[in-house]
N, C-alpha and C positions, 0 to 999 in steps of 0.2 A: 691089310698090308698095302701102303702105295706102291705106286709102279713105278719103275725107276727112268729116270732121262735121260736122253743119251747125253755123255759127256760135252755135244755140241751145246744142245738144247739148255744144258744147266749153266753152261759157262753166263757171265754177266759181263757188261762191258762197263767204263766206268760211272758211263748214266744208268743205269742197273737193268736194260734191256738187255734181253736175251738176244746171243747172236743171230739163232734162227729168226727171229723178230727184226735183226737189222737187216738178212741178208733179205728178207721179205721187203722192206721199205727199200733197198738198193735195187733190188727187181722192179721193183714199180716203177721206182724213179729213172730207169736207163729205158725202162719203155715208156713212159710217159713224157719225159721233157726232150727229149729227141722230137718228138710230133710237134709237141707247145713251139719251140723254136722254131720251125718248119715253118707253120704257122703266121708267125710273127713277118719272118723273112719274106714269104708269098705276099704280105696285106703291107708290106713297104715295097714290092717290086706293085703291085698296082696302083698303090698312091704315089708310086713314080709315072705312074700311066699319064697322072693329071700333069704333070709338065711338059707335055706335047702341043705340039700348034691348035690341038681340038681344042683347048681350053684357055680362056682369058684369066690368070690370076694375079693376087696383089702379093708383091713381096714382103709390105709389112705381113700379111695374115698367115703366108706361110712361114713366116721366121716365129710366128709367135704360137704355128701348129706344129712345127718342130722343138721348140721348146718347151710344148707339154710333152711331147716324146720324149725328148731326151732326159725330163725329170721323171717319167717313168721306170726309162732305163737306171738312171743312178738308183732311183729308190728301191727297184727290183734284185739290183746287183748289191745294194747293202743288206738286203734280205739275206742273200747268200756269204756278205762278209768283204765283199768285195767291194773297193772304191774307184770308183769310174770317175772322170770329169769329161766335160763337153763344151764346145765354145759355138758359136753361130758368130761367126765374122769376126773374129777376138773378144766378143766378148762370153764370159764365162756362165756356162748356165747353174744352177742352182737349186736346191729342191725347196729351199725355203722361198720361193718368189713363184712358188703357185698361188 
């Protein structure tokens, strides 16, 4: 004889995972990308570090190392479903001009 599931455990959502199965992926994800973002935010307050008097830089090279950022973010946020855009001085950045 099998064992029976709790009525949680059997229910299906309409991708056909089990809820305890989502509420598992939602656990992970609310401890997980809380840190990842943290993360992100600390390693852009240090590479704001580098535009202090300690350092000599070229504007061409940082407009064109913010614009591999910024195609990251769009392409990370389409991951999620989201559509982001971004401009460096008006003009518009793009994921296709990596």
């Amino acid at each position: 004889m099998q064992s029976s599931k709790t009525s949680q455990d059997s229910q299906s959502n309409p991708s056909g995972t089990s809820t305890s199965t989502n509420q598992v992926k939602l656990d992970r994800f609310r401890r997980v990308f809380p840190n990842r973002v943290e993360k992100v935010r600390e390693a852009l307050r240090i590479l704001g570090n580098c535009s202090s008097n300690n350092y000599e830089w070229n504007e061409r090279q940082v407009k064109q190392c913010f614009g591999l950022l910024f195609r990251e973010f769009i392409h990370t946020a389409a991951l999620f479903g989201i559509t982001v855009t971004a401009q460096i001085n008006g003009t518009e950045i793009r994921t296709i001009d990596s």
